[in-house]
Steps between C-alpha positions, in 0.01 A plus 500: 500500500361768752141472613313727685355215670849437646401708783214374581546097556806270555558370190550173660137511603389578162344159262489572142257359283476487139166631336341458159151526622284736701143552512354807707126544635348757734186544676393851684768471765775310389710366177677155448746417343596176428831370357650184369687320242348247199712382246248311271168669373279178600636481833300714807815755610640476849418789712768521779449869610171703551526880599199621631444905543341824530404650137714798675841246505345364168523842344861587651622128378412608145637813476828360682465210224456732192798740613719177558412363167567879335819494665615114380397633126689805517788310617476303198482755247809678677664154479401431113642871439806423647636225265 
């Protein structure tokens, strides 16, 4: 699988960490966003990764989220049409 991160970073340098949790706050200057994994609803999740950036990045993260996530579902449907 290409990525267009490929040309950015080593993949050799890259970790990967598995996410089923996130929780985002801002204030006037800045957003955070924290993410994790928890596997059972009583336990407190484990936040291994917290992001911290402009509302500016914020914004551009979204939209670069939201197109990526279009993209994945059209993939899908193209797939599910196929068979």
């Amino acid at each position: 699988m290409s990525n267009i991160h490929d040309k950015w970073c080593e993949p050799h340098s890259l970790e990967g960490k598995y996410v089923n949790f996130f929780k985002v706050g801002h204030n006037a200057f800045e957003f955070v966003i924290d993410f994790g994994q928890v596997y059972d609803e009583n336990q407190e999740p484990h936040i291994h990764t917290r992001i911290i950036t402009s509302p500016v990045y914020a914004k551009a993260f979204l939209e670069t989220l939201r197109e990526s996530v279009e993209q994945y579902e059209k993939n899908i449907t193209d797939s599910a049409n196929d068979d």
